[in-house]
C-alpha positions, 0 to 999 in steps of 0.5 A, a space after each residue: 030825230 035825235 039820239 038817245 043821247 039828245 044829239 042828231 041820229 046816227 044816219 046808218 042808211 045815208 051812211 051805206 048809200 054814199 058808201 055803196 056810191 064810193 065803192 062804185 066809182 072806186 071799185 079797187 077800194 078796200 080800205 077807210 080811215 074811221 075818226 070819230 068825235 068824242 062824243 060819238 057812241 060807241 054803238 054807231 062807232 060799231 055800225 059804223 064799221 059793220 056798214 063799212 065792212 057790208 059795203 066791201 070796205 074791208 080794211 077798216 082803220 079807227 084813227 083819233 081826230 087830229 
């Protein structure tokens, strides 16, 4: 499966499963640090988020890659 820009699919349900796992063993957690490559759209950028926030993650932090 590819993207419409010709790169891998953005994998949103993998993406909410290993999230809903990580809340379940860090049930206190609230908050993730999003770094996201040049080249990922701005649309998965902002599913991204949305999925971290529908998994209780709800300090969500956009940071550049080092």
């Amino acid at each position: 499966m590819t993207s419409a820009g010709g790169g891998a699919a953005f994998d949103r349900r993998s993406l909410a499963d290993k999230l809903k796992t990580l809340k379940t063993s860090l049930p206190d957690q609230s908050a993730i640090t999003v770094q996201p490559e040049d080249a990922v759209a701005y649309d998965d950028l902002v599913s991204t988020v949305d999925i971290c926030l529908g998994e209780q993650l709800r300090n969500v932090t956009v940071a550049p890659l080092n």
